[in-house]
C-alpha positions as CSV (number, residue, x, y, z in Angstrom):
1,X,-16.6,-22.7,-1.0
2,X,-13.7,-25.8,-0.2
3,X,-11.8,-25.1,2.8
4,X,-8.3,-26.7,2.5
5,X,-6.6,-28.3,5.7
6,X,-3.3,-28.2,4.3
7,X,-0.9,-26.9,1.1
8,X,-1.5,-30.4,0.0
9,X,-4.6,-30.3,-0.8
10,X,-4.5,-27.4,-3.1
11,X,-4.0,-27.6,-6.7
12,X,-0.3,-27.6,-7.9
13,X,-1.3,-24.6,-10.7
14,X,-2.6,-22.4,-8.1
15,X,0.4,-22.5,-6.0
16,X,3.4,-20.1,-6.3
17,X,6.2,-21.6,-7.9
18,X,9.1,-20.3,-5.9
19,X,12.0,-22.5,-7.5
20,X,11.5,-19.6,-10.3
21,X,13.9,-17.7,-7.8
22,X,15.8,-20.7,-5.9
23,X,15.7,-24.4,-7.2
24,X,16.8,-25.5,-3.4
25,X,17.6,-23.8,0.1
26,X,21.6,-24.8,-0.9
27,X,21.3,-22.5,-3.4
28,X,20.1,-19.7,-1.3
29,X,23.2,-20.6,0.6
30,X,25.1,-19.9,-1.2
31,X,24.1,-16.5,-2.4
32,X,24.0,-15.9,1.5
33,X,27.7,-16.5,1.7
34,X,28.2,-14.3,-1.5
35,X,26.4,-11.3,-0.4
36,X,28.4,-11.6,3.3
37,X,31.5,-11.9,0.9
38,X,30.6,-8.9,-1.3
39,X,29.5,-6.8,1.7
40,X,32.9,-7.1,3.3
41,X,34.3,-5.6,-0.3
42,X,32.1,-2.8,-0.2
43,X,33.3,-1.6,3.3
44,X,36.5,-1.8,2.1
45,X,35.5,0.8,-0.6
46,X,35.2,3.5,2.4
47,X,38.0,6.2,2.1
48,X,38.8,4.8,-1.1
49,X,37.5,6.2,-4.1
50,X,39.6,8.1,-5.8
51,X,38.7,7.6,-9.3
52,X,36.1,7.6,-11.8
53,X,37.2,3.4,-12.0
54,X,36.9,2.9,-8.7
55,X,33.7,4.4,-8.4
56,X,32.5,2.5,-11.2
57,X,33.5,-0.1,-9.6
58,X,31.7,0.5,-6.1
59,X,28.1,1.4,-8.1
60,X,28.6,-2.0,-10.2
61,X,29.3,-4.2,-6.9
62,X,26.8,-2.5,-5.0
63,X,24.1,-3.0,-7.6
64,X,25.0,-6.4,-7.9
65,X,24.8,-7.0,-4.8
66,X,21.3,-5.0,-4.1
67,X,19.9,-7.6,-7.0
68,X,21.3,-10.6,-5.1
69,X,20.1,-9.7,-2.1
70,X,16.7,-8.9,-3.8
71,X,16.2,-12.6,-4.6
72,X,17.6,-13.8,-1.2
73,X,15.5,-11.7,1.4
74,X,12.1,-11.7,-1.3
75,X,12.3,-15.9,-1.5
76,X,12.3,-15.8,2.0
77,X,9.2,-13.6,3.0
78,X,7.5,-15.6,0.2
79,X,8.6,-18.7,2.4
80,X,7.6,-17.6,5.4
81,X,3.8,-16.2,4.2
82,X,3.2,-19.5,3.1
83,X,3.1,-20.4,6.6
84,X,4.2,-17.9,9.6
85,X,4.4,-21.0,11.7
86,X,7.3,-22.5,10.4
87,X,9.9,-21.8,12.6
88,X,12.7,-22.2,10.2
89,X,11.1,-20.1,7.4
90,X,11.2,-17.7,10.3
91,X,14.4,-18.3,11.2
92,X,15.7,-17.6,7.6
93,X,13.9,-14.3,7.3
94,X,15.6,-12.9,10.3
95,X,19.1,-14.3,8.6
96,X,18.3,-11.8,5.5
97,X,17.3,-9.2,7.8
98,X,20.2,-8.9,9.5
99,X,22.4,-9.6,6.5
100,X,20.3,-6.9,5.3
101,X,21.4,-3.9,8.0
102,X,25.3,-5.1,7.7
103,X,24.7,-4.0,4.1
104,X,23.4,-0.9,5.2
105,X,25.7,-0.6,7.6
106,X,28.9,-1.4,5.2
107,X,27.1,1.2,2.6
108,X,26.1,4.1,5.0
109,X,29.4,6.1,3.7
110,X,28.7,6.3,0.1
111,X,25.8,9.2,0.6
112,X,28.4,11.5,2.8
113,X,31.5,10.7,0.0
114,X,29.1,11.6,-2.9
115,X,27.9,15.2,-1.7
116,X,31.3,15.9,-1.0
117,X,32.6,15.7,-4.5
118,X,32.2,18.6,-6.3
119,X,29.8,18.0,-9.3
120,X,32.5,19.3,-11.3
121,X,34.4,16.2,-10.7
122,X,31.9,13.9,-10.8
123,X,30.9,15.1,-14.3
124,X,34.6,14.9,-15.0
125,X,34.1,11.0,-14.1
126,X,31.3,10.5,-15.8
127,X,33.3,11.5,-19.2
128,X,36.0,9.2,-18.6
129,X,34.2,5.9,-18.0
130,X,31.4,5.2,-20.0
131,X,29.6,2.9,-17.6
132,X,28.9,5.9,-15.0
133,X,26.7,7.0,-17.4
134,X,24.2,4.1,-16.6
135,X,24.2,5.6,-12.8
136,X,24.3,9.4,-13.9
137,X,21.1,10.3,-13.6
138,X,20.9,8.7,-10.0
139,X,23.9,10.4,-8.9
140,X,23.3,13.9,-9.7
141,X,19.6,13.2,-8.2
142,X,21.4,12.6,-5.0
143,X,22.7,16.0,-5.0
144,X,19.3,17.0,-4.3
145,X,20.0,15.8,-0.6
146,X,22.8,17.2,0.0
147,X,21.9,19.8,2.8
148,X,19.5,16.5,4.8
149,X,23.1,14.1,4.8
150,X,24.9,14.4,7.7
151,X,28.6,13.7,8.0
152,X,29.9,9.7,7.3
153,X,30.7,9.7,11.3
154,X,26.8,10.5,12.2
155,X,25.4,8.6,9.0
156,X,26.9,5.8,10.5
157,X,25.4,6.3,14.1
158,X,22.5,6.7,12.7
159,X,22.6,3.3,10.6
160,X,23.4,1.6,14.0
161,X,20.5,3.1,15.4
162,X,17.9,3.1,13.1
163,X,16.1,-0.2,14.6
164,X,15.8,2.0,17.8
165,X,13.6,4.2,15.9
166,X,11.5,1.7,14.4
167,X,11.0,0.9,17.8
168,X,7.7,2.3,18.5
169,X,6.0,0.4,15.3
170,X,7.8,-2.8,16.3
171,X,5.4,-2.2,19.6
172,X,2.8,-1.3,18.0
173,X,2.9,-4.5,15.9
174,X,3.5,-6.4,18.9
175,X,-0.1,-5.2,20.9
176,X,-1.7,-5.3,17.5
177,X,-1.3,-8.6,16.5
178,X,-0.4,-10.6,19.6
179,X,-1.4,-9.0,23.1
180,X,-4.8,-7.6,22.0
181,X,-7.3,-10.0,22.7
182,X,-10.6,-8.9,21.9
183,X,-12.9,-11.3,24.2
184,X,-15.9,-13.4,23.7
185,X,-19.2,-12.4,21.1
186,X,-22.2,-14.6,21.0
187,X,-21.9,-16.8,18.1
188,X,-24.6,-18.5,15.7
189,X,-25.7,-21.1,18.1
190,X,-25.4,-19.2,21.0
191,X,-22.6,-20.0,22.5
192,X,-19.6,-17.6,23.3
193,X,-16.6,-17.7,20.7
194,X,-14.1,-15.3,20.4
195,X,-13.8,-12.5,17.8
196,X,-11.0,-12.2,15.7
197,X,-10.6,-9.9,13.1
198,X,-11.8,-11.9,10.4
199,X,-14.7,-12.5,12.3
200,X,-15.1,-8.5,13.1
201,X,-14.6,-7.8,9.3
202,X,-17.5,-10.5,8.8
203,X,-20.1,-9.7,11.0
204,X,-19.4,-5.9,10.4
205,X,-21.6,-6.7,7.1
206,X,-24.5,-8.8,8.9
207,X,-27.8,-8.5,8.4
208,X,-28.3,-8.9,12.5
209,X,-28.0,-5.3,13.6
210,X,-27.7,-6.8,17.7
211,X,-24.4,-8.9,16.2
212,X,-22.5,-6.3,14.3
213,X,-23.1,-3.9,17.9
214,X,-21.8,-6.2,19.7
215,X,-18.6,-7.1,17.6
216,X,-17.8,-3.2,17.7
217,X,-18.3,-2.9,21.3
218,X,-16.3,-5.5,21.7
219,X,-13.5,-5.0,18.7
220,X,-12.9,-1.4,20.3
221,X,-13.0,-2.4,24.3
222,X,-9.1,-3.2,24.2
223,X,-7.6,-0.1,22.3
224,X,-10.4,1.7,24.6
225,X,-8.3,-0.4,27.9
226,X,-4.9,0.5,26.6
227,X,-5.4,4.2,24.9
228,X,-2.5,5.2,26.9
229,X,0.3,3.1,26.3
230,X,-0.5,3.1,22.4
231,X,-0.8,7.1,22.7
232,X,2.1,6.9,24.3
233,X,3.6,4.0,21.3
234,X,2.0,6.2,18.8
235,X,3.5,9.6,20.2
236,X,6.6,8.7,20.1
237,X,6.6,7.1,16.3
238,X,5.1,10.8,15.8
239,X,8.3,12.7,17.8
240,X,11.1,10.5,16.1
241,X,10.3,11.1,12.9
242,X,9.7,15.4,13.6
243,X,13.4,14.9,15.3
244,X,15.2,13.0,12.7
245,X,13.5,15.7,9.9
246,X,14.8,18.4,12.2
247,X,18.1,16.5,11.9
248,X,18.2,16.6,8.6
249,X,17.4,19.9,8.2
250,X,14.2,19.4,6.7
251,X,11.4,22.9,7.4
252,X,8.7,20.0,8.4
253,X,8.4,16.3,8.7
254,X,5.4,16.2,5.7
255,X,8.0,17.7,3.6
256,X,10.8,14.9,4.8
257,X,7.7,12.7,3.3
258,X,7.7,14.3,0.0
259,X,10.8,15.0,-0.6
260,X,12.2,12.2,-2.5
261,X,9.2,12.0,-4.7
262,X,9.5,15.8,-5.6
263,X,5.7,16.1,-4.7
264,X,5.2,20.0,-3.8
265,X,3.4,20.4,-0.3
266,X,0.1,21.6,-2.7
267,X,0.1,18.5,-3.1
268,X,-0.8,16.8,0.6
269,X,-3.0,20.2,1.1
270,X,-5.0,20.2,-2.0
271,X,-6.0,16.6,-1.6
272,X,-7.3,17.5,1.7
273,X,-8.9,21.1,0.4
274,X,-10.4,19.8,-2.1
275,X,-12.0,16.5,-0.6
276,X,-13.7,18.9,2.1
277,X,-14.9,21.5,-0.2
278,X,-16.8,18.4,-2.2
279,X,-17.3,16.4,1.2
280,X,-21.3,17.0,0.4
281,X,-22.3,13.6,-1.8
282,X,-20.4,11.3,0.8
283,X,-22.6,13.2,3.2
284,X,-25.5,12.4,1.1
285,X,-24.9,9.0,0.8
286,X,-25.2,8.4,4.8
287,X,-28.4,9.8,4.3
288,X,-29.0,6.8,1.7
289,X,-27.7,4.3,3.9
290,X,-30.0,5.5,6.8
291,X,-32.9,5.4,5.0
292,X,-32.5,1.8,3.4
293,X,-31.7,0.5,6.7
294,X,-34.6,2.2,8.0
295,X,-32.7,3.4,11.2
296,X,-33.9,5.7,13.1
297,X,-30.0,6.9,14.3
298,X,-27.1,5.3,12.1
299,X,-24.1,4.2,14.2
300,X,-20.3,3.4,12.6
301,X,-21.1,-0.5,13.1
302,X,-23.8,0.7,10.2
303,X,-21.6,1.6,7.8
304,X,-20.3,-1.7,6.3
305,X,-23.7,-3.5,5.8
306,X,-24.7,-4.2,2.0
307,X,-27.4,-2.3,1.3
308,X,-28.4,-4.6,-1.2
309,X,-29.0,-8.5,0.1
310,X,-29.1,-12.0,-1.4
311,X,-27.0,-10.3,-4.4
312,X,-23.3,-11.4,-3.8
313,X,-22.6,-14.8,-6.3
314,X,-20.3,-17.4,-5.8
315,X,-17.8,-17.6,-8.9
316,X,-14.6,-20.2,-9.0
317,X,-11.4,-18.9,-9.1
318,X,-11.0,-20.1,-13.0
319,X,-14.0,-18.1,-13.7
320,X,-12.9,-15.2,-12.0
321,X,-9.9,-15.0,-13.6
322,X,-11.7,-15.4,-17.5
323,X,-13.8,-12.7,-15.8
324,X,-11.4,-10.1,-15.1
325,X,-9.2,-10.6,-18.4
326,X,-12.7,-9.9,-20.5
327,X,-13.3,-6.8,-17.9
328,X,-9.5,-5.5,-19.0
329,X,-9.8,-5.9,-22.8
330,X,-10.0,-2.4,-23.2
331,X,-6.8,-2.2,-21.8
332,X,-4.9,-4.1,-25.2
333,X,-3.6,-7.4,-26.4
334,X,-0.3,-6.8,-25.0
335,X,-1.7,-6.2,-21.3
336,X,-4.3,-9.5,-21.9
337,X,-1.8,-11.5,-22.9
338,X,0.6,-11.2,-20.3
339,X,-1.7,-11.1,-17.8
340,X,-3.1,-14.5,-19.1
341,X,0.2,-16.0,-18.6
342,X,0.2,-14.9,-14.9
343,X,-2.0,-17.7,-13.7
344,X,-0.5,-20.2,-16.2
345,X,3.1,-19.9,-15.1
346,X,2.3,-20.2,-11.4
347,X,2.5,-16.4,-10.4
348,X,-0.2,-16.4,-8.3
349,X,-0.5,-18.5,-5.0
350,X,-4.2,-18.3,-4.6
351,X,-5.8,-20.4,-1.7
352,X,-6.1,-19.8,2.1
353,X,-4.7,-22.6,3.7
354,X,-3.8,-22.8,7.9
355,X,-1.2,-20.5,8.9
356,X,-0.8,-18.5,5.7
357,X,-0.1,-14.8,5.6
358,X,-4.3,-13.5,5.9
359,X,-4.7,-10.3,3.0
360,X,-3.1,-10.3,-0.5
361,X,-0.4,-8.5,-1.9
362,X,2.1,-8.6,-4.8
363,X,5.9,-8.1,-4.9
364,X,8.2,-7.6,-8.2
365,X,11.3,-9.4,-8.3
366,X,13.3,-8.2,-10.4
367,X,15.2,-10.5,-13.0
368,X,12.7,-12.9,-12.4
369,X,8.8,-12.0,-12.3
370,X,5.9,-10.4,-9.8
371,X,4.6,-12.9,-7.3
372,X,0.8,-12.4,-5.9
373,X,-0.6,-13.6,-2.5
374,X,-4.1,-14.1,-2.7
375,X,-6.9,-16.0,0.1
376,X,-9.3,-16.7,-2.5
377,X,-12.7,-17.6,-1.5
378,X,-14.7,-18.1,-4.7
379,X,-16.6,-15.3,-4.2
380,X,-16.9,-11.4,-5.9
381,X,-15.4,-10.0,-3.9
382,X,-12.2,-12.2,-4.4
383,X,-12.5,-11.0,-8.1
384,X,-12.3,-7.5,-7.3
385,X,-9.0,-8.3,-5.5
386,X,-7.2,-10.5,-7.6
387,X,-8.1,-7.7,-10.2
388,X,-7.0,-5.1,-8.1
389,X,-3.4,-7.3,-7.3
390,X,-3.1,-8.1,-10.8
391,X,-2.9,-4.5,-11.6
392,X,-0.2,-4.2,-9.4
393,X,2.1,-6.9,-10.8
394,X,1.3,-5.9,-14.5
395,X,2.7,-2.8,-13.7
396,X,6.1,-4.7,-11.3
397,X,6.4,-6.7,-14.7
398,X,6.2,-4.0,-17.5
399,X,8.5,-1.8,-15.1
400,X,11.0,-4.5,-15.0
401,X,10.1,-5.8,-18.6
402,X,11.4,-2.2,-20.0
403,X,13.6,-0.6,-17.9
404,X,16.7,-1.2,-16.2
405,X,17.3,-2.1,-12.9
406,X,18.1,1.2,-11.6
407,X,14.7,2.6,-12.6
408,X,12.5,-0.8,-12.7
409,X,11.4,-0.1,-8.7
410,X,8.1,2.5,-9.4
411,X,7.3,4.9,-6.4
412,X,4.9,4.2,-3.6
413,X,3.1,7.2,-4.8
414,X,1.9,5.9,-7.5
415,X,1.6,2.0,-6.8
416,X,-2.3,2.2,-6.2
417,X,-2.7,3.8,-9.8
418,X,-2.6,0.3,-11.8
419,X,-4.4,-1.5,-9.2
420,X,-7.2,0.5,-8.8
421,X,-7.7,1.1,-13.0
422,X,-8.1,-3.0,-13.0
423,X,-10.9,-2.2,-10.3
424,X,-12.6,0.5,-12.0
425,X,-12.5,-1.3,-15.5
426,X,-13.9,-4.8,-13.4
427,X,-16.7,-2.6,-11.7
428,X,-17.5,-0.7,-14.6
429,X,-17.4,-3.9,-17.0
430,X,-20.0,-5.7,-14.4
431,X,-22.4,-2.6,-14.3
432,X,-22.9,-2.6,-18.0
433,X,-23.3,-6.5,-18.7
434,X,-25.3,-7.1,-15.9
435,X,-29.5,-7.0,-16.7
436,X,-30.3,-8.0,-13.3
437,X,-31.2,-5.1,-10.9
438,X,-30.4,-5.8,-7.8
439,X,-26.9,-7.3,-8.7
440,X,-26.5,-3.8,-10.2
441,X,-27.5,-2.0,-7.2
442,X,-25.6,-4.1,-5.4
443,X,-22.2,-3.5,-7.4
444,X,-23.0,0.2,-7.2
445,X,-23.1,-0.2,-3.6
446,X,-19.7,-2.1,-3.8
447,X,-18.4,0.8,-5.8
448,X,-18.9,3.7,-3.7
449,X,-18.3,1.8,-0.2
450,X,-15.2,1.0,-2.0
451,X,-14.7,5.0,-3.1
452,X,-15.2,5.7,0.6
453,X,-12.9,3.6,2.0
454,X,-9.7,3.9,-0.8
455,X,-10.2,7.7,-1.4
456,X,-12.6,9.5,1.4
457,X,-11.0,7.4,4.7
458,X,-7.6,7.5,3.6
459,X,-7.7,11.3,3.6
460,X,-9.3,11.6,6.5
461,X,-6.1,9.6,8.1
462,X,-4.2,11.9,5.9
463,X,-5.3,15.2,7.6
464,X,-5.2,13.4,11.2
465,X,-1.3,12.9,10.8
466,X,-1.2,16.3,9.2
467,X,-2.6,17.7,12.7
468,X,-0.7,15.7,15.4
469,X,2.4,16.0,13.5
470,X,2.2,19.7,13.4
471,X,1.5,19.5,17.5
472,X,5.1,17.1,17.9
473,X,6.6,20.5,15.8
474,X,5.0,23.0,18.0
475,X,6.1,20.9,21.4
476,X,2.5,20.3,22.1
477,X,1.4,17.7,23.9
478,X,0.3,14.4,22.1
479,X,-1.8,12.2,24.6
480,X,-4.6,9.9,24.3
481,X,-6.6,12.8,25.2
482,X,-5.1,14.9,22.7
483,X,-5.7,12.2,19.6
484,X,-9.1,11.5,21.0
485,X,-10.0,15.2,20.5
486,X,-8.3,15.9,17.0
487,X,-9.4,12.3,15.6
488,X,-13.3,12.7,16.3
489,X,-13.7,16.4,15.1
490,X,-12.1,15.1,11.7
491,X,-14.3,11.6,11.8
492,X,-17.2,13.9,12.6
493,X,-16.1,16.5,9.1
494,X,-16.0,13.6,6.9
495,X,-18.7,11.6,7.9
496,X,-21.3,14.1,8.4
497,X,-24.5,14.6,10.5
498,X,-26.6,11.8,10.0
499,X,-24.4,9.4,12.4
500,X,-24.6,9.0,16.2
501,X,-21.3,8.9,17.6
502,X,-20.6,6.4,20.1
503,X,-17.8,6.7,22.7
504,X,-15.9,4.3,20.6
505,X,-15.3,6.5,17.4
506,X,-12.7,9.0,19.5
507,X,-10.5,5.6,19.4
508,X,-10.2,5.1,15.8
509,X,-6.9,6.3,15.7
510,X,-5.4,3.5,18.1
511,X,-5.9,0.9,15.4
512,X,-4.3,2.1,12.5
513,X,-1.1,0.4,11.7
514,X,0.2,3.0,8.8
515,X,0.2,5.9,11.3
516,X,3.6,3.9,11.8
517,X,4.6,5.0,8.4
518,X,4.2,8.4,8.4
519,X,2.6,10.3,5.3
520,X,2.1,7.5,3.2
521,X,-1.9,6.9,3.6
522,X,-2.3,10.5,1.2
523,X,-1.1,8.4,-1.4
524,X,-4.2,5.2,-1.8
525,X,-6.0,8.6,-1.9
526,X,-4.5,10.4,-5.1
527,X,-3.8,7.1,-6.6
528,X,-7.4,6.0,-6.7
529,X,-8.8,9.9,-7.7
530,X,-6.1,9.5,-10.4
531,X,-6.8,6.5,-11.1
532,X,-10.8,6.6,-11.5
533,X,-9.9,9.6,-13.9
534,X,-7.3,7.7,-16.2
535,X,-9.9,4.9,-16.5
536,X,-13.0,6.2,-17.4
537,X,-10.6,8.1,-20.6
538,X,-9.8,4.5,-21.6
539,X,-13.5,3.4,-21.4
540,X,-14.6,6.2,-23.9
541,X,-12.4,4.7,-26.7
542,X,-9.2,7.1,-26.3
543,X,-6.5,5.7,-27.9
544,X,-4.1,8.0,-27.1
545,X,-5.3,7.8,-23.4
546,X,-4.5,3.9,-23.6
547,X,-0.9,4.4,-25.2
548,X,-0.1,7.1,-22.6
549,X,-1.7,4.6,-19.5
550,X,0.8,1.7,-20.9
551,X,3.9,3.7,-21.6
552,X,3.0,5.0,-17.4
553,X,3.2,1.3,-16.5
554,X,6.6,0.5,-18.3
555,X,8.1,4.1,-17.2
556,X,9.1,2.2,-13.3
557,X,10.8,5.2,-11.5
558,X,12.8,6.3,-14.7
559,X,10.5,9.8,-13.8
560,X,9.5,11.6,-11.2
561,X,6.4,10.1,-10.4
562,X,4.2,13.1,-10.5
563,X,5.6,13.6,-14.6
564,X,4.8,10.5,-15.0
565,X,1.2,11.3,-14.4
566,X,1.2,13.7,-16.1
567,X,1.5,11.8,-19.1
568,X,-1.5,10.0,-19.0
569,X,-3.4,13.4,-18.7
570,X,-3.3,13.8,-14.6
571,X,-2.1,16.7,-13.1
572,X,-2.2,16.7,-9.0
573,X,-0.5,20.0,-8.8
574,X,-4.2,21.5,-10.0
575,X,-7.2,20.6,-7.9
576,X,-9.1,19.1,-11.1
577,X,-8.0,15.8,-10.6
578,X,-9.7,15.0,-7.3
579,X,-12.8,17.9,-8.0
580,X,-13.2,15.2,-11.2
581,X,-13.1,12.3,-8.7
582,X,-15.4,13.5,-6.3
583,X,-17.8,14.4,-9.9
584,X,-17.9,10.9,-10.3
585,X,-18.7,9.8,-6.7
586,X,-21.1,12.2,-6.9
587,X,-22.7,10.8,-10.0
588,X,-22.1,7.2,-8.8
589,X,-24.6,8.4,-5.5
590,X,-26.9,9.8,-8.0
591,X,-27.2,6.4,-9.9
592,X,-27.7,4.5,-6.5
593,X,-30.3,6.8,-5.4
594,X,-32.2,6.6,-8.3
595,X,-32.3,2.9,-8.7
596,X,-33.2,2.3,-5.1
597,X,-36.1,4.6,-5.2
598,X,-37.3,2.5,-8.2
């Protein structure tokens, strides 16, 4: 695998072309100095709409403005991941930040004017401008708010405040990334070098059993040193948000959560129901694991270890990508197509270079195209994520492709859906062309190690929020002690018997960034069990399956998102969708099982 030293020694095709959103930084200039200029129009809009023009007139400017501002703040994060050391690509970012909250700030009456209006009158609008008709739906939507708004005088408190309450994540952050330091392992020759989490992630899948101990002790030993003050980070995350959903007059802060979606609280608790009540092949797997490691006890730093070795190939970015495109052929012409064009139009920024964002992601712009963020490493398991980020901006660029901007933005809820399809399709593409056994025990492994850490984990999290969340409500007390408790007896649920549980698993909640965004973990869980279920319907042949799938991806937000899947045959009202998940994890361990005992 090249390692590259520089930007400038990568390939010009596999870098992002970002002069697709700015040809120059004077250009982004001068959008700043439009959006400060049609920020200070908005304000003046407060107290003064009076008329079904003049309210066309607000949505129009603020719309155009939200599009603008789009480009601005997106080229710069883009900037900035290129290379977080760039002080001037940070300095810009903060720039559209905090042109960013005056927006907010100039907008935070609109919400409060809107829910006063009769709907009478607003319908009355609607009828005498044609152009409201574009924002109608939206409108009417918001009426579904109207007992959580507060008045414009403490809307606009609360606009001034809300950095205060992303307080305790901006802490978190803080320890996370730059105060933890997580001390010295023994390295390959030896000698002492200190573990990062790359490195952690690494030897968390070596074959030396005395390494990957070693790494966990010493991964752990900080959040295990400062349990209190992230319990303390962490609590209070957990309290604001109980406090700003009894605010808003919501009966819990999970229903705050689900709210805007429309998901029905059945929802959150089925997922969790029904993982537990099928809980038994994920148990059976550990057993698996155990017994082709030939352990005696199985700890958590066994979990991550390939069960399968010398099986993993190296494959070049080009030839991952012709991979993946003849893995999605099922999927259409239209999808293959477009998807083909990705890496020939410079979507994609594909190499890890120093100082570049670590992970991968992919962001839709709007009115231009979906940019991905990849560290590419010429290996299979890069394929499976540059699949799985692919999935994600087919579906930013069908979204944008066919609908307007208003509903072009698709929901959280269901952003894993179209990533994890490209996945399943991949995996389930390499099981059947591949004659050699081991690399087909080996991908099974890959699938079910992935199955337990999109779908099984993430609900585990999901119930572990449920609980403390529910403690904040009651006026419980929420300490280190207190997590420690609730977040081993869960571990302990989910991952069965057949582990020995060190003093370090009790901790597992003090490294988990997304507890800082509460309730959102639940959804990498129904996206991937609805996800597994929509593509094994395209894999038998079904047509219709495949029309409804596509016409999902180009639907954006113009549906709730739970009607939406509905439509490709997905119903997570009804428990059948994750009790036909945890049918095929079940017959995924099966498979394993049978050709390891071969």
């Amino acid at each position: 695998m090249q390692t590259y030293k520089s930007r400038d020694e990568v390939k010009e095709e596999e870098k992002w072309n970002l002069k697709d959103i700015y040809n120059s930084i004077e250009e982004w200039e001068q959008d700043f100095k439009k959006i400060e200029e049609m920020t200070g129009r908005l304000k003046k809009y407060e107290d003064r709409i009076h008329s079904a023009e003049s309210l066309y007139a607000y949505l129009t400017l603020s719309e155009e403005t939200g599009y603008i501002y789009n480009k601005l703040y997106v080229y710069t994060m883009l900037q900035s991941d290129l290379d977080t050391r760039v002080a001037e690509s940070q300095a810009l970012q903060d720039r559209a930040g905090q042109l960013g909250r005056k927006i907010s700030n100039a907008t935070s009456f609109f919400m409060p004017f809107l829910l006063s209006l009769e709907e009478k009158t607003l319908k009355n609008y609607i009828e005498e401008v044609e152009g409201l008709k574009y924002f109608e739906e939206d409108l009417f939507d918001s009426y579904r708010f109207k007992k959580h708004v507060l008045s414009k005088e403490q809307e606009a408190v609360l606009a001034q405040i809300g950095e205060a309450f992303s307080s305790p994540q901006k802490t978190f952050g803080m320890i996370n990334n730059a105060d933890i330091k997580f001390g010295e392992i023994t390295g390959e020759d030896g000698e002492k070098v200190e573990l990062t989490r790359g490195l952690y992630a690494k030897l968390m899948e070596d074959s030396d059993r005395k390494k990957r101990k070693e790494a966990y002790e010493a991964y752990y030993m900080p959040y295990m040193q400062q349990k209190n003050t992230i319990a303390s980070t962490l609590s209070a995350a957990i309290r604001n948000n109980v406090n700003l959903s009894k605010l808003r007059r919501y009966p819990s802060a999970l229903e705050k959560s689900l709210f805007s979606d429309q998901v029905p609280l059945e929802v959150y608790n089925n997922l969790i129901m029904s993982t537990k009540e099928n809980i038994a092949p994920l148990h059976k797997y550990m057993s698996i694991r155990k017994k082709v490691m030939r352990l005696e006890e199985l700890h958590p730093y066994d979990l991550s270890v390939p069960l399968v070795e010398g099986a993993k190939e190296e494959i070049s970015f080009e030839e991952g990508y012709a991979l993946m495109l003849e893995a999605l052929h099922p999927l259409g012409e239209e999808y293959i197509s477009v998807l083909a064009d990705f890496k020939k139009n410079r979507y994609l920024d594909v190499r890890e270079t120093p100082g570049k964002r670590s992970g991968a992601y992919n962001i839709g712009l709007y009115g231009v195209h979906p940019f991905i963020l990849l560290n590419h490493r010429d290996d299979s398991d890069s394929v499976f994520t540059l699949a799985h980020e692919s999935g994600h901006g087919m579906h930013s660029y069908f979204s944008s492709k066919y609908q307007p901007q208003i509903s072009a933005g698709y929901s959280i809820f269901v952003a894993e859906v179209a990533s994890t399809v490209n996945e399943i399709l991949l995996i389930r593409h390499l099981l059947k062309v591949t004659e050699n056994e081991e690399k087909k025990k080996h991908l099974l492994n890959h699938f079910i190690d992935g199955f337990k850490g999109t779908f099984f984990t993430q609900v585990m999290f999901s119930e572990f929020e449920k609980k403390v969340h529910e403690r904040a409500e009651s006026d419980q007390p929420l300490n280190a002690e207190v997590f420690n408790q609730i977040y081993e007896t869960i571990f302990r649920t989910y991952n069965g018997d057949e582990i020995l549980f060190g003093e370090e698993v009790k901790y597992g909640w003090a490294r988990i960034p997304h507890f800082y965004r509460p309730f959102y973990v639940y959804k990498y869980a129904t996206g991937y069990a609805s996800a597994i279920v929509i593509a094994d319907q395209i894999l038998t042949g079904d047509q219709q399956a495949l029309e409804n799938y596509l016409t999902f991806l180009k639907s954006g937000s113009s549906e709730y998102p739970l009607e939406l899947l509905k439509k490709t045959g997905v119903d997570l009202t009804k428990p059948e969708p994750i009790k036909n998940a945890m049918t095929i994890f079940s017959s995924l361990v099966d498979e394993f099982e049978s050709l390891m005992d071969n």
